[in-house]
C-alpha positions in Angstrom: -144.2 76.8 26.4 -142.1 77.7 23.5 -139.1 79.5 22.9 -138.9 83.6 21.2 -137.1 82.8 17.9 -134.5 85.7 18.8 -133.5 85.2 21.9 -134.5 82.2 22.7 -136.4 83.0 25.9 -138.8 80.2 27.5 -142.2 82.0 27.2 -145.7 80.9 27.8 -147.1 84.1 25.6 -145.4 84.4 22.2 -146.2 86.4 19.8 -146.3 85.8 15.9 -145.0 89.0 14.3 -143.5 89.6 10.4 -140.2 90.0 10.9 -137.8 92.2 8.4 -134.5 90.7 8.9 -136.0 86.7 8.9 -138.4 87.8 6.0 -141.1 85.5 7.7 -143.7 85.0 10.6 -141.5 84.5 13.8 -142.9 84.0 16.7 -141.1 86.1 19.7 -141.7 87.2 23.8 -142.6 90.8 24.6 -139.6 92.4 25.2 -138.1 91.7 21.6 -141.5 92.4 19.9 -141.2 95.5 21.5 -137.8 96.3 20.6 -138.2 95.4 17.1 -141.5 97.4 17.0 -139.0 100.6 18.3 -136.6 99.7 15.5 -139.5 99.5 12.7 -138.1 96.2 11.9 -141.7 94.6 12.1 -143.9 94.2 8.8 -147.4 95.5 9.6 -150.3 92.8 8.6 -153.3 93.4 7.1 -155.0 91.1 10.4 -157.7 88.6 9.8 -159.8 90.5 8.1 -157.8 89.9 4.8 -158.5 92.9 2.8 -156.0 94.8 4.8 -158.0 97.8 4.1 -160.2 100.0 6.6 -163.3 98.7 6.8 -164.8 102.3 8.1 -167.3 103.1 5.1 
């Protein structure tokens, strides 16, 4: 169990999302990914893939 880096929730399922106003990987619950997803204060990443481009063709 950790704690969200925001609000400091006790959650068993973080999640690990670039933040805009920490300027790093954070790792916070669902509601405040979700509310910073709203506020378009996450930083999209490229995934694991680590072209970040599409990989259609």
């Amino acid at each position: 169990m950790g704690k969200c880096d925001i609000c400091g929730k006790e959650s068993l399922s973080l999640l690990y999302a670039r933040h805009k106003d920490y300027n790093s990987t954070i790792k916070i619950c669902r509601e405040c990914w979700r509310k910073a997803w709203d506020e378009n204060k996450l930083i999209p990443s490229g995934g694991s893939g680590g072209s970040g481009g599409c990989s259609c063709g």
